[in-house]
C-alpha positions in Angstrom: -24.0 -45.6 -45.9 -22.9 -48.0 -43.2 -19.3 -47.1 -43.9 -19.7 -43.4 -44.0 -21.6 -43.9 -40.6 -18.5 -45.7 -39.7 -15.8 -43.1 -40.5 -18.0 -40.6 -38.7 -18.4 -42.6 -35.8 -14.3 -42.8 -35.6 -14.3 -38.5 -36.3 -16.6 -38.4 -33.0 -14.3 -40.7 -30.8 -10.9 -39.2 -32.1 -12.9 -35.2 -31.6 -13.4 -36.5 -28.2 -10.2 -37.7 -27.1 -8.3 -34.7 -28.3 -10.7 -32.1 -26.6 -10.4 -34.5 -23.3 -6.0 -34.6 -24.0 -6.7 -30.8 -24.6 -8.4 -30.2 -21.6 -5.6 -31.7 -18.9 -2.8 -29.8 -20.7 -4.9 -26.6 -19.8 -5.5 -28.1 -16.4 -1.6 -28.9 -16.0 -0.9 -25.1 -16.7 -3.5 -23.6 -13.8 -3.6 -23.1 -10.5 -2.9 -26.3 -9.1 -0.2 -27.1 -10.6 1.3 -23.5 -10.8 1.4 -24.3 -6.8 3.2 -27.3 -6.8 5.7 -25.6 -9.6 6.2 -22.0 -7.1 9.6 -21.8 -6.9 9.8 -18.4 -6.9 7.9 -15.4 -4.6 7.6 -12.1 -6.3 7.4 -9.3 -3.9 6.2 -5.6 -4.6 8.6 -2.9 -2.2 8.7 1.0 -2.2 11.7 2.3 -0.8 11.1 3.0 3.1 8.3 0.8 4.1 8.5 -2.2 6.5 9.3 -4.8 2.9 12.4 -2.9 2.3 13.6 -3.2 5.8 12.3 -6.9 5.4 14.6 -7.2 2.1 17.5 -5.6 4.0 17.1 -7.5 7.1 17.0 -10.7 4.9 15.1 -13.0 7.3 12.5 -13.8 4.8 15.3 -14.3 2.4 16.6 -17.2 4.2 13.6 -18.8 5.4 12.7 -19.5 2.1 15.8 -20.9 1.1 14.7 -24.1 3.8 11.6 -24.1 1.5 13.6 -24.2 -1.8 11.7 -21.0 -2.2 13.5 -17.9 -3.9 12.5 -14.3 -3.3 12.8 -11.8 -5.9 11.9 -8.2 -5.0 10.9 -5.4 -7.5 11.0 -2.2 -6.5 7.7 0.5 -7.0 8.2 4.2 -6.6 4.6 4.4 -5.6 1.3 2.5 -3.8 -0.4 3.3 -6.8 1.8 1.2 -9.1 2.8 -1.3 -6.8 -1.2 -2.5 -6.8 -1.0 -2.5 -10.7 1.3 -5.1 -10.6 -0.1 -7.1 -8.4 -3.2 -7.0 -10.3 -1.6 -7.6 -13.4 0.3 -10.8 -11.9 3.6 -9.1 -12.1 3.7 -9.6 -8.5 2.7 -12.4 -5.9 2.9 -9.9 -2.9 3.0 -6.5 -2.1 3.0 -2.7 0.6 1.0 0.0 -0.1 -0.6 2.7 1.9 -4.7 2.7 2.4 -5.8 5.0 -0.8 -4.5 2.5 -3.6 -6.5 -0.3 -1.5 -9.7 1.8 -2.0 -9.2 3.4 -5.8 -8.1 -0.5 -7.1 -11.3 -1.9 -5.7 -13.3 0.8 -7.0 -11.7 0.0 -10.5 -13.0 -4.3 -10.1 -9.2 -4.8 -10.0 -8.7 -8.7 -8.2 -6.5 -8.7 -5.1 -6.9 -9.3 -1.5 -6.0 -7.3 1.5 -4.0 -10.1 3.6 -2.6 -7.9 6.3 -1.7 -4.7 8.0 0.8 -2.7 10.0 0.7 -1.0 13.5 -1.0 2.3 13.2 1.8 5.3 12.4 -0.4 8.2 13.3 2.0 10.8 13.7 3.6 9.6 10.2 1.3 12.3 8.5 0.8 16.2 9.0 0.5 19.9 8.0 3.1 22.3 8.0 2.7 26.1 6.9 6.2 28.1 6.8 6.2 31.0 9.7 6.2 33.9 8.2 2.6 33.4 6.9 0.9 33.8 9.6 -0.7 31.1 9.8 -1.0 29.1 13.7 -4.2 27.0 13.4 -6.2 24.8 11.5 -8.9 27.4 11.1 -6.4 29.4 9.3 -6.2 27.5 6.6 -9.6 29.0 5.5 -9.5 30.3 2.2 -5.5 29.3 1.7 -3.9 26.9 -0.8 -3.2 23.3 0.9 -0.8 21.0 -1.2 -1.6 17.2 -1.4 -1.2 14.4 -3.2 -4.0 13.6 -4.3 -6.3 10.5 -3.1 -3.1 9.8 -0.4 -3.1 9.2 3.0 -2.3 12.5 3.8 -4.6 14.2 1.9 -7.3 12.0 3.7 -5.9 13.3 7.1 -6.0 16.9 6.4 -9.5 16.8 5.0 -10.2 14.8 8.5 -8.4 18.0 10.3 -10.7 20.5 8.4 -13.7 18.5 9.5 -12.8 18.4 13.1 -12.9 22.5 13.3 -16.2 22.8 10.9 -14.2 23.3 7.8 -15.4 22.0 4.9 -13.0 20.5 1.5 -14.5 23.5 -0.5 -13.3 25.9 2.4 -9.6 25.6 1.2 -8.2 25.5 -2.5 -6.6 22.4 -3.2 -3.0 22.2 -5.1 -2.2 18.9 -6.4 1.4 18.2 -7.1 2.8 15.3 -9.2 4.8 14.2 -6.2 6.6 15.0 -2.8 9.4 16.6 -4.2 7.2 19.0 -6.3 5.0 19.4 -3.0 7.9 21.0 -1.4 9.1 23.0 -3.9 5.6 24.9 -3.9 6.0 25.1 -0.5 9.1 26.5 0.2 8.7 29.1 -2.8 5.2 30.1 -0.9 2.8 28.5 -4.5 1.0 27.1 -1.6 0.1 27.9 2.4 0.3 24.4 3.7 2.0 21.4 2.9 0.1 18.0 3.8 2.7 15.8 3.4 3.9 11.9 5.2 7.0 10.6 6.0 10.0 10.7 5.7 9.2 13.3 3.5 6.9 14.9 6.1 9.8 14.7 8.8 11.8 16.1 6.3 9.8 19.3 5.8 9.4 19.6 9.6 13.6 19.7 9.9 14.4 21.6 7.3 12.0 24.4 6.6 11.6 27.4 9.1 7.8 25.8 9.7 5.4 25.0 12.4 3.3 21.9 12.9 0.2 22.1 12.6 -1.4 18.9 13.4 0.2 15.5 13.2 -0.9 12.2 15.5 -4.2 11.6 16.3 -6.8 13.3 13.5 -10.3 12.2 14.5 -8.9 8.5 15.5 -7.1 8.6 12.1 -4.9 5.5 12.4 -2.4 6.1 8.9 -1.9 2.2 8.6 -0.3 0.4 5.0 -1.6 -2.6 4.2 -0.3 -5.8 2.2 -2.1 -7.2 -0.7 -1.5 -10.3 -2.9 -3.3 -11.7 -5.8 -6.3 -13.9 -5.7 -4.5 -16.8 -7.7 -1.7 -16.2 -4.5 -4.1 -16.3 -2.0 -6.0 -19.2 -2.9 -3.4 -21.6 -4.3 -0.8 -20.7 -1.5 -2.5 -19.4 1.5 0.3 -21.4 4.0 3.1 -19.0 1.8 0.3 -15.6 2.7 0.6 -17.0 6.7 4.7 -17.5 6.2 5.3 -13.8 4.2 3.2 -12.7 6.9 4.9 -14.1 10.1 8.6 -13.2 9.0 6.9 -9.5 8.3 5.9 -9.5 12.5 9.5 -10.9 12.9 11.5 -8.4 10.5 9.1 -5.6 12.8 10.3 -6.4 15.9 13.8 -7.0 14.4 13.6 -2.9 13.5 11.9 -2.1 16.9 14.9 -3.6 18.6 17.5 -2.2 15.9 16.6 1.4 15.5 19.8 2.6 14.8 21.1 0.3 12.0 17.2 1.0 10.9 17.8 4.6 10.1 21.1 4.1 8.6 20.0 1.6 6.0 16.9 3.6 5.3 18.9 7.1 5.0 21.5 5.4 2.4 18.3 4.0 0.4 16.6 6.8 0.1 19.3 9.5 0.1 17.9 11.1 3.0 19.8 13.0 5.9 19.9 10.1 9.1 18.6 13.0 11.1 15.1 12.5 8.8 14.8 9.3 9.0 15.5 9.0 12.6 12.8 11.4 13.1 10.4 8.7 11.0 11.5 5.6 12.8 11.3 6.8 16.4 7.9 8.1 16.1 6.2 5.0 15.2 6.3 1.1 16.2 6.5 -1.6 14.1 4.1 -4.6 13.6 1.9 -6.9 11.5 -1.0 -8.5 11.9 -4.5 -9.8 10.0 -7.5 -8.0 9.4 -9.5 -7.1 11.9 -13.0 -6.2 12.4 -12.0 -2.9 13.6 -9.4 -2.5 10.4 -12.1 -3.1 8.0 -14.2 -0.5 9.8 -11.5 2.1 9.9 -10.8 1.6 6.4 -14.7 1.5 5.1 -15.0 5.2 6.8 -12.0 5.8 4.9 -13.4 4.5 1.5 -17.2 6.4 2.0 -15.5 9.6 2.4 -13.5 9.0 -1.0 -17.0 8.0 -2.8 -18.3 11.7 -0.6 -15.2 13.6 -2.3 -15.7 11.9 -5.6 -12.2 10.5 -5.3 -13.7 7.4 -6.8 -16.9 6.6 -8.6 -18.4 4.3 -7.0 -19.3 2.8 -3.4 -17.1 -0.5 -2.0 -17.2 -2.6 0.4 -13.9 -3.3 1.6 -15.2 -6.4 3.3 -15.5 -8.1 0.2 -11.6 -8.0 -0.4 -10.5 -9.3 2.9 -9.0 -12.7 3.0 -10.5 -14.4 5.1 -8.5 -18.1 6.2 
């Protein structure tokens, strides 16, 4: 008995050093150490928005180099998709407009909203061709609007229907897969009006026989993009959050200053006529900065009115996704 008490006894003490050798080799592949071990910085773009001209501009490119840091950039063709990856760890850091904010939240998905730009209210709009007839908002009554749906613009136009006692159910809503389809609808007159935001917006301004119907300030609308970043990111590397951040601000006034070389890196990009872009770029001013109290607010009112329109299913608190230092 004594003997089988011993060998049992010996079972316990090897079960226990294993699980305790076990549970440092898990701890050596977290958090932690996957801080001390970043040597590289993946970073979410779309083509167009303030991290491509960051990419081209290569300022944070270089700066990381004096932190032994490397930058590699994957390219998104959407706000949608560029949050997926971010959830999904694909990507450290990452651009996208207000809507995919609000729709990945209401999914549970983790992230943080880190940052924002300078407002860009004129960046978004309704057009309707001439020849229908149409002049004013209250015209749209009863006509087909094209959107994307859940986007930044389409949020602006429903604001703009608001602001003359219109109502969402007032107009009938056309959907297209993406810009491009947009316009096709709209210049072969499948719909009325064209929401739509830039450069593709400017685009449809320029080149279509068209009138503006509203663009700038839609009931203190503000069209800002936002950057997100994982939690793991965020928590294990907040001093690389402040640094991504900083060179953002300085890659901003870098474009504010450069306009011109601006526009022609962003028209051979995107395959756009410089006379588009140039349109985009002069109408806004670039900048970064944190989360304010009155970003968080702006954004809320943007998220209830999704939850009103049953854009998503339930009610957030965009609060809650804020990081806070």
């Amino acid at each position: 008995m004594k003997k089988l008490l011993s060998v049992f006894g010996l079972f316990l003490v090897l079960a226990v050093l294993t699980a305790c050798s076990s549970d440092e080799k898990d701890g050596a592949s977290t958090g932690n150490v996957q801080e001390k071990e970043l040597k590289t910085i993946n970073i979410g773009y779309q083509k167009g928005n303030t991290l491509h001209i960051l990419k081209e501009s290569g300022i944070l490119d270089e700066a990381a180099k004096e932190k032994d840091l490397e930058i590699k950039w994957e390219l998104f063709t959407h706000g949608n998709t560029l949050m997926e990856g971010i959830y999904a760890g694909a990507i450290h850091f990452g651009h996208a407009a207000d809507g995919p904010g609000i729709f990945a939240q209401a999914s549970n998905k983790p992230f943080y909203y880190v940052g924002a730009d300078n407002p860009n209210p004129e960046g978004v709009g309704i057009v309707v061709l001439k020849k229908s007839g149409i002049t004013k908002l209250e015209d749209l009554k009863g006509k087909k609007v094209g959107a994307l749906k859940g986007g930044n613009h389409h949020y602006s136009t429903v604001l703009a229907l608001e602001s003359v006692g219109l109502t969402v159910d007032d107009v009938e809503w056309v959907y297209p897969e993406d810009a491009a389809q947009g316009r096709a609808l709209f210049e072969t007159g499948q719909i009325d009006a064209l929401a739509s935001y830039d450069p593709f917006f400017a685009s449809a301004e320029l080149e279509t026989d068209s009138i503006t119907l509203v663009n700038g300030d839609i009931d203190g609308y503000p069209n800002r993009t936002f950057y997100f970043a994982t939690e793991t990111f965020v928590d294990n590397n907040p001093e690389l959050v402040e640094f991504i951040l900083e060179k953002i601000d300085e890659s901003d006034k870098w474009a504010n200053e450069n306009r011109e070389e601006v526009i022609a890196i962003m028209s051979e990009a995107l395959g756009i006529k410089e006379e588009v872009i140039s349109k985009q770029i002069n109408r806004r001013t670039f900048g970064a900065s944190e989360i304010t109290d009155e970003i968080i607010e702006t954004q809320q009112k943007q998220a209830d009115k999704y939850f009103e329109l049953k854009l998503i299913p339930v009610e957030v608190t965009i609060q809650d996704k804020v990081w806070t230092k």
